[in-house]
C-alpha positions as CSV (number, residue, x, y, z in Angstrom):
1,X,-3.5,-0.7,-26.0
2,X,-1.2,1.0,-28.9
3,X,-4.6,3.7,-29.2
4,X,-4.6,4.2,-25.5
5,X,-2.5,7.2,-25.9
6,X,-4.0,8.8,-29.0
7,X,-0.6,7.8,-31.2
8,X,-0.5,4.4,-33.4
9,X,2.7,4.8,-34.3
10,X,4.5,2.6,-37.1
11,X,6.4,1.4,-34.6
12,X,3.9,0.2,-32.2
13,X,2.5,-1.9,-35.4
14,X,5.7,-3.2,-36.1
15,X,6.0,-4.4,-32.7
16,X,2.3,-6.1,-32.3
17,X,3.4,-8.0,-35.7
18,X,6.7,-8.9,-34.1
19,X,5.0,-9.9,-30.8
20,X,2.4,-11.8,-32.9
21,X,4.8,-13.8,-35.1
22,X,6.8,-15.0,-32.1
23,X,3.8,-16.3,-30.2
24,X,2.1,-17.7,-32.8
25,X,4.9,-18.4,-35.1
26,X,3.0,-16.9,-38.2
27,X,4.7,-15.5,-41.3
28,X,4.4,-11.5,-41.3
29,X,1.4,-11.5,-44.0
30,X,-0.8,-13.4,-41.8
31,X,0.2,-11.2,-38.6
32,X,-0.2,-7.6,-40.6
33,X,-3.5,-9.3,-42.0
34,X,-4.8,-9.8,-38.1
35,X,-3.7,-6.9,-36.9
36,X,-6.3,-4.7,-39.5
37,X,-8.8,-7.6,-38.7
38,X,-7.9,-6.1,-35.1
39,X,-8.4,-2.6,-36.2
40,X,-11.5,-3.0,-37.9
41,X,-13.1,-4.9,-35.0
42,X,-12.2,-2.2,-32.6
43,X,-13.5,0.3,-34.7
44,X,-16.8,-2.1,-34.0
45,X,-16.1,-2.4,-30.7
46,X,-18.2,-0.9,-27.7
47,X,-15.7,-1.5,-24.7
48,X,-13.0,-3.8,-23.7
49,X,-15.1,-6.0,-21.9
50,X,-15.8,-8.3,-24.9
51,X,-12.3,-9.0,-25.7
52,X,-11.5,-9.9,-21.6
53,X,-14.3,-12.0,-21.6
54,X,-13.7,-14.5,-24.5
55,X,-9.5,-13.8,-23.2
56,X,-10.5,-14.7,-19.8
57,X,-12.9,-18.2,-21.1
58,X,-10.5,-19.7,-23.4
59,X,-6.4,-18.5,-21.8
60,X,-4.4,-20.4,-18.7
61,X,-3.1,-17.8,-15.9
62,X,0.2,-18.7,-17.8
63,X,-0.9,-17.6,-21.0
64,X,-2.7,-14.4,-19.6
65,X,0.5,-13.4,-18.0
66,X,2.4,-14.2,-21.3
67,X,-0.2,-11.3,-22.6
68,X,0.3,-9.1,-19.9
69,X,3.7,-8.7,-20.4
70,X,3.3,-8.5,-24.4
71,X,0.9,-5.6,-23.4
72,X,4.1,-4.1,-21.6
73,X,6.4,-4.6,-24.2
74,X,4.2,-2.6,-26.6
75,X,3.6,0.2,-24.1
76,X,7.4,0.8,-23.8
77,X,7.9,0.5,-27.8
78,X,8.4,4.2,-27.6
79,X,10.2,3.6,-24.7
80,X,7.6,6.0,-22.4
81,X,4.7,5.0,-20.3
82,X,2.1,7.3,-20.8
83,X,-0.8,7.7,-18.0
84,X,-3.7,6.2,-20.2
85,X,-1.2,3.5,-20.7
86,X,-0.5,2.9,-17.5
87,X,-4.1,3.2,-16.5
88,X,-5.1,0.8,-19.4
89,X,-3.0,-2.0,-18.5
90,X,-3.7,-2.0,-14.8
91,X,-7.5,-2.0,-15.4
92,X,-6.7,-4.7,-17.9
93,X,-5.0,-6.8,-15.6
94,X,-7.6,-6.4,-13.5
95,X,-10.6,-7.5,-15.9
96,X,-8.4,-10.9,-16.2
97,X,-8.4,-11.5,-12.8
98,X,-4.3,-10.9,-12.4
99,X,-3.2,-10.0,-9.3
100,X,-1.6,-6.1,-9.0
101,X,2.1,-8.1,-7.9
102,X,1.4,-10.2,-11.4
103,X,0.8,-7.0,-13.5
104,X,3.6,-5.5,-11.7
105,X,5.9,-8.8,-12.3
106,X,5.3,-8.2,-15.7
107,X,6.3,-4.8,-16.4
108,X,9.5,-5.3,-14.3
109,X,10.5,-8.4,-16.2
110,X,9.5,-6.1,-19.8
111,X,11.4,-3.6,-18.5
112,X,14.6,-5.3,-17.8
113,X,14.4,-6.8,-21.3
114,X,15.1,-2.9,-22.7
């Protein structure tokens, strides 16, 4: 999601590692650790098919919607919504069988938290 828009910024990172502590309660080494795991493995990557799929096998509806809206907290890190974000999200919402209104829940509840 943070390389939808062509700009990883620092503070996109900051917030994954943020986002990642709290939900898995792990120390910051571990979560900055994953998170170039997570870059390398994109890198490898042919589409995000493969990451819905074992997302889709192994998290609740709860947990997916806990996801979505962690995907809408890092889209407004910069505090914009960019098109290929916005397109991005929507489709991934989609792929884990989330209803539109639940993707939509989502980004209102994100957005009242800012």
């Amino acid at each position: 999601m943070a390389t939808s828009d062509d700009n990883f910024t620092d503070e996109e990172q900051s917030e994954i590692v943020s986002i990642m502590q709290r939900t898995f309660d792990l120390e910051k080494e571990y979560a900055d650790e994953l998170v170039e795991l997570a870059k390398s493995r994109l890198v490898q990557s042919i589409s995000i098919y493969e990451f819905t799929g074992i997302i889709n096998n192994n998290f609740s509806p709860e947990e997916k919607f806990e996801l979505m809206k962690n995907l809408w907290r890092l889209i407004y890190t910069d505090r914009r919504l960019d098109r290929y974000e916005d397109q991005l999200v929507k489709k991934i919402g989609t792929m884990l069988h989330l209803e539109h209104k639940d993707v939509i829940a989502a980004k209102l509840i994100v957005k009242k938290e800012k």
